[in-house]
N, C-alpha and C positions, 0 to 999 in steps of 0.2 A: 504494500500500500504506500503511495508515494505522496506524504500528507499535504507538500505543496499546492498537489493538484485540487484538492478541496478549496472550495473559497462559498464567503456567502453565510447569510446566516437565514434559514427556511425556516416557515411555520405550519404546521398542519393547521387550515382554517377550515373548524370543523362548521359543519350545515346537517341538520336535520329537516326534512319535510322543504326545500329549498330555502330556507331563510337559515344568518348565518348566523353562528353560534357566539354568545359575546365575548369569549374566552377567545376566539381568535382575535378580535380588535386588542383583548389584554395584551396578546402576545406579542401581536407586532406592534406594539408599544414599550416593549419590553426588546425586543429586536430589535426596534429603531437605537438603543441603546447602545447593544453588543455591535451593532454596524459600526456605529461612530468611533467605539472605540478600537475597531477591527480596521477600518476605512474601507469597508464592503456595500455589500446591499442589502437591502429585506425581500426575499422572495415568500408569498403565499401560496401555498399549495391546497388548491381548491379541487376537490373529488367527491361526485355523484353523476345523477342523471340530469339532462337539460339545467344546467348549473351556470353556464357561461355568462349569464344576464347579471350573475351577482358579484363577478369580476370587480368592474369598477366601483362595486362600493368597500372592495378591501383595498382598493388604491387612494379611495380616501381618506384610511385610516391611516395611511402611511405606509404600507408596500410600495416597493418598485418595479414589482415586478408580481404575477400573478400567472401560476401553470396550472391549465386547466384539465383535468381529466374527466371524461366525458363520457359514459357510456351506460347503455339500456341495467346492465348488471350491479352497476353502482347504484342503482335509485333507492334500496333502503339498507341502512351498513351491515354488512354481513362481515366476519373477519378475512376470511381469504380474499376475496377478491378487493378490500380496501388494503390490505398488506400488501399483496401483487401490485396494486397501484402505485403505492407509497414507495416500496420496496424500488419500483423500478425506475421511478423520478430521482430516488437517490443515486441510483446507478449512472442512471444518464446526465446530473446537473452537478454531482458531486458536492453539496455543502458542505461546507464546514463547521455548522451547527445546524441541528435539527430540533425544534420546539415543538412540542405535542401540549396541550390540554390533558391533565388529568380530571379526566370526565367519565364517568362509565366505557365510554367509547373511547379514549383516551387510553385509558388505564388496561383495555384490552387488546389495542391497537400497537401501539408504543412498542414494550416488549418484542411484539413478533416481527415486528418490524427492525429494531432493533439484532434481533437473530437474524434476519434473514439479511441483513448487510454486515455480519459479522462485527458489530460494536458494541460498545458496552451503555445503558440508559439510568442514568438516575431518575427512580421515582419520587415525585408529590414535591418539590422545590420550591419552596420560600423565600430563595434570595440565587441569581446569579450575575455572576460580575466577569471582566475580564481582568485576569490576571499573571503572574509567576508560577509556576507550579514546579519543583524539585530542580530550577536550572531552566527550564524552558517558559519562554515568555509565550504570550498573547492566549493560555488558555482559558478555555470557558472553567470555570471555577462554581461549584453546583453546592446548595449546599442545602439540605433539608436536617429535621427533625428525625434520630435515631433511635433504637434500645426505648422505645416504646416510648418517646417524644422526652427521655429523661436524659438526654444531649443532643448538640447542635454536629451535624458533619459536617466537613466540606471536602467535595470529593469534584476528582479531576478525571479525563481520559484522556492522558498525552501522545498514548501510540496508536490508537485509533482514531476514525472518521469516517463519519460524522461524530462529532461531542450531541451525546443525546440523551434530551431531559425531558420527563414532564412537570407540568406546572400546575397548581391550583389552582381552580376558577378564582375571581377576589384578589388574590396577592398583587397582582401587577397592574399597572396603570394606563389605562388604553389612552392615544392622544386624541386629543382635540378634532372631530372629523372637519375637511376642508373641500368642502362644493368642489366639485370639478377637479381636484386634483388626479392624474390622471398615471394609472399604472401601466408598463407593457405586460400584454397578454398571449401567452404563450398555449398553444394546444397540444398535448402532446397523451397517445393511446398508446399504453405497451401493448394491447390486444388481449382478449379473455376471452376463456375455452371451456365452458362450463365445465367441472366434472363431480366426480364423486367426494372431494373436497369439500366445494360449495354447501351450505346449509341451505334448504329453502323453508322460505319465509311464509308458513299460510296464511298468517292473520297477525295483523298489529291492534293491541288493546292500546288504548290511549287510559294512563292513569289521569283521574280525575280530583283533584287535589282542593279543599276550599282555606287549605294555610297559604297565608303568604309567605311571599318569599324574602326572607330575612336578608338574602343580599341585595336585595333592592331599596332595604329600609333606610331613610336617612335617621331615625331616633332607633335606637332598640332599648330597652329596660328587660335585660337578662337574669335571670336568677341561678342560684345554686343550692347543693345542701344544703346552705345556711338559710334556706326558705323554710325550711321543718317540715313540711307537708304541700301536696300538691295542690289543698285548699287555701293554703298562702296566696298562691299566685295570683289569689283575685286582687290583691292589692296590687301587683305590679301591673296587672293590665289595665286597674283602675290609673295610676299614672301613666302608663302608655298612651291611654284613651286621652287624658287631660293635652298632653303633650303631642300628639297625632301623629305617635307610635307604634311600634312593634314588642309584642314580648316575644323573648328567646332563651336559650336558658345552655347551659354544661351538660357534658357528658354525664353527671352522677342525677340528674335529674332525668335525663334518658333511661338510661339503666335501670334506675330504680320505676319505673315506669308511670312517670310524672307527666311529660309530655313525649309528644310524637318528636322521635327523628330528625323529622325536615326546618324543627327550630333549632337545633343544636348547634352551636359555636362551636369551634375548636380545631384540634388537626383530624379528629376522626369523623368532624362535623362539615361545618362548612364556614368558610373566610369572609369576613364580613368588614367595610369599611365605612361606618356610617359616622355621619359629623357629628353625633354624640351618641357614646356608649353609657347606659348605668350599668355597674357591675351592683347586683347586688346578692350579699351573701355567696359568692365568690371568692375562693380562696387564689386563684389566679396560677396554680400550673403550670408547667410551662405546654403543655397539650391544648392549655385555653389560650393564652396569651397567643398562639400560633397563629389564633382566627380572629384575635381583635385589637391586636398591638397597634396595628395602623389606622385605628379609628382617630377622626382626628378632635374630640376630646372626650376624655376617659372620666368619669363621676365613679366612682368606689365607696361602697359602704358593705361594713364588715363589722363585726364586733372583734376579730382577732387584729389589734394595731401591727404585728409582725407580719400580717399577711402578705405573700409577694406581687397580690394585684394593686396595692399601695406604689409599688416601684416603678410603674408605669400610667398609674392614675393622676391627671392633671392637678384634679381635686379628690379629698377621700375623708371622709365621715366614720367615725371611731364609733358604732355604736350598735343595736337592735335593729333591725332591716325592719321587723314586724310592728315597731314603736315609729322607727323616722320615716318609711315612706309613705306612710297615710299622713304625715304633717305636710311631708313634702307635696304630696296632691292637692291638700288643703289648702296649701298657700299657694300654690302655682293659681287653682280657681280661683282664689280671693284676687289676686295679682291681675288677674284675667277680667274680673268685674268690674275694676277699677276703672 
């Protein structure tokens, strides 16, 4: 493998149902980064069926480039035949980083694809940068959450290429989209032969959800064990509501089975960025901190003053969750009447 010949830093921009998935705008925003300091491009690598029309809106996210693959086989994601896709764009364009979304689709894509160009792929990444790595400059430098999110890794692939990672929907910050800005568009079909590989698809059930979706929220008021009970929570949604919020809550209120899933914060949850977080009754983990460090302002209240969600709380309240935040609903609506 001759690593010069890699160049480029690509992004899997995933689409379901033709509309495009907002993890891809993360990424090549997150690209646009690793470009700059590469002095390269952003290529999108766009794969399904009649897909071509959605080209130019990841050239206004800031690709430079967009390679389309295109075919009857691609229209709902099956693994082989999006792996053979993937798989063979990397063959023919050579990057020198490869960005995936860790997304269901992501997280099952990645790997095989990853195998099938003989490279190595760090999973679930919360921070990548260009850097040194043992003597060799400009690599991609990966680093996620280890040993069950109770350390930080950061891991390199210096003798292979593509350097290839996925990322978590949330963590990274898509740019600013710009009317008309305008990507090359590239077509390109390795050809696909159906066979016994292939899984076929009888029926797609569409899950029907009536939670929101906590990464869309700009306020969330989250809880934790320090809620005491799942009847707690009326308070938090009581200020949620005041504040025209979201509740969400930790893994240990999942588990213990307080709420559904699809509100969970965290790294076994989902990455949230909303302009203000309350943590309440939150001890702050470093598995939590993974999905709400980049909120941009942290409210903490805790009756433990050692807690390490304190450490990253803008502001933090030393006291009963189940005593201060019915004050604090109270006065927010008095504040409101005013």
């Amino acid at each position: 493998m001759a690593l010069e010949d890699y160049k480029g830093v690509f992004i899997f921009a995933q689409q379901v149902d033709n509309k495009i998935d907002n993890i891809a705008f993360e990424l090549i925003g997150k690209a646009t980064e690793l470009a700059a300091a590469l002095d390269t491009k952003v290529t999108a690598v766009l794969v399904g069926s009649d897909v071509k029309s959605l080209a130019p809106e990841l050239g206004e996210y800031g690709a430079d480039r967009v390679i389309v693959v295109d075919d009857p086989e691609l229209k709902d994601y099956r693994t082989e035949p999006y792996t053979h896709a993937v798989a063979s764009v990397i063959n023919e364009f050579k990057p020198e980083i490869m960005l995936v979304g860790a997304t269901a689709i992501g997280r099952d894509l990645g790997p095989r694809v990853s195998a099938r160009v003989a490279t190595g792929l760090t999973a679930d990444c919360t921070f990548l940068e260009i850097g040194d790595f043992r003597g060799k400059a400009n690599q991609l430098l990966m680093t996620r959450p280890a040993f069950g999110g109770n350390t930080i890794a950061t891991i390199a692939c210096p003798d292979n290429r593509p350097q290839m990672a996925t990322v978590r929907p949330g963590v990274m910050q898509k740019l600013e989209k710009v009317s008309g800005r305008t990507a090359e568009i590239v077509e390109f079909n390795p050809g696909f032969t159906p066979d016994n590989k292939y899984v076929e698809i009888l029926e797609v059930v569409k899950k029907v959800s009536d939670v929101a979706d906590i990464m869309d929220a700009k306020i969330l008021v989250s809880g934790g064990r320090g809620m005491g009970s799942p009847e707690n929570f009326k308070i938090l949604e009581d200020l949620a509501e005041v504040l025209g919020g979201t509740v969400s809550c930790s893994r240990a209120c999942v588990d213990a089975g307080w709420k559904p899933k699809d509100l969970q914060v965290g790294q076994t949850g989902k990455t949230v960025r909303p302009n203000l977080y309350i943590a309440c009754g939150i001890s702050g983990a470093i598995q939590h901190l993974a999905g709400m460090e980049e909120s941009d302002i942290i409210v903490a209240i805790n009756k433990d003053e050692s807690a390490p969600i304190f450490d990253v709380a803008d502001y933090g309240v030393v006291g009963d969750v189940n005593k201060i935040v019915p004050k604090l609903t109270e006065a927010i609506k008095a504040a409101k009447a005013q």
